[in-house]
C-alpha positions in Angstrom: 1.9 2.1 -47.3 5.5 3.4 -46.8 6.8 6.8 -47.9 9.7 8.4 -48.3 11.3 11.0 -50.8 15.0 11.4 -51.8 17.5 13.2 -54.2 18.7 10.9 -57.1 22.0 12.1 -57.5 24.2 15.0 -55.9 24.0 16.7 -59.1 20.2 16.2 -59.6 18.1 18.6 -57.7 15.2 16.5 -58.3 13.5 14.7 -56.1 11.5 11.0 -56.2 8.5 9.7 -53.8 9.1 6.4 -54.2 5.9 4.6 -52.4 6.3 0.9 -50.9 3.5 -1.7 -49.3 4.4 -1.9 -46.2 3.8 -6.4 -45.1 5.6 -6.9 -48.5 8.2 -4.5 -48.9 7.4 -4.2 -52.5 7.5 -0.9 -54.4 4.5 0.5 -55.7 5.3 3.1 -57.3 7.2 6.1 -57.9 6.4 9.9 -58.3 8.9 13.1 -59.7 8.6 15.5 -56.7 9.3 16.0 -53.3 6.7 14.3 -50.4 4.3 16.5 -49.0 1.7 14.2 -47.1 0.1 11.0 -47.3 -2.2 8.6 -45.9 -3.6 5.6 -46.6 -4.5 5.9 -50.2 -2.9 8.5 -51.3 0.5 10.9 -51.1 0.5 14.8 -51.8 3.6 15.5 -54.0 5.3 19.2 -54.6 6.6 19.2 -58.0 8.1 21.5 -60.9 6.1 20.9 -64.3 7.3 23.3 -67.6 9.4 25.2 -65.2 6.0 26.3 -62.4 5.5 24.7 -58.9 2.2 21.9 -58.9 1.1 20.4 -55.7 -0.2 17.1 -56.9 -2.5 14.4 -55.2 -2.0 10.6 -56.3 -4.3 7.4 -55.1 
């Protein structure tokens, strides 16, 4: 697995995870938040839900 976060647009201030597999290149899937951590099966992402901070976990 391959991880990386990034702004969508200049004037957005969010940020995506976006997650890839890493022998195919494909894209796995993508979360609203900025990355936090990861690992093997999962990725810790810091997000803004109905305006408070959440640290979620996705596998």
């Amino acid at each position: 697995m391959v991880i990386g976060s990034f702004a969508e647009s200049k004037t957005d201030r969010g940020y995506v995870t976006l997650v890839y597999d890493r022998e195919s290149g494909r894209e796995l899937q993508r979360y609203r938040g900025y990355l936090c951590g990861g690992g093997p099966d999962w990725v810790a992402v810091s997000a803004e839900r109905d305006g408070k901070p959440v640290l979620e976990f996705h596998r």
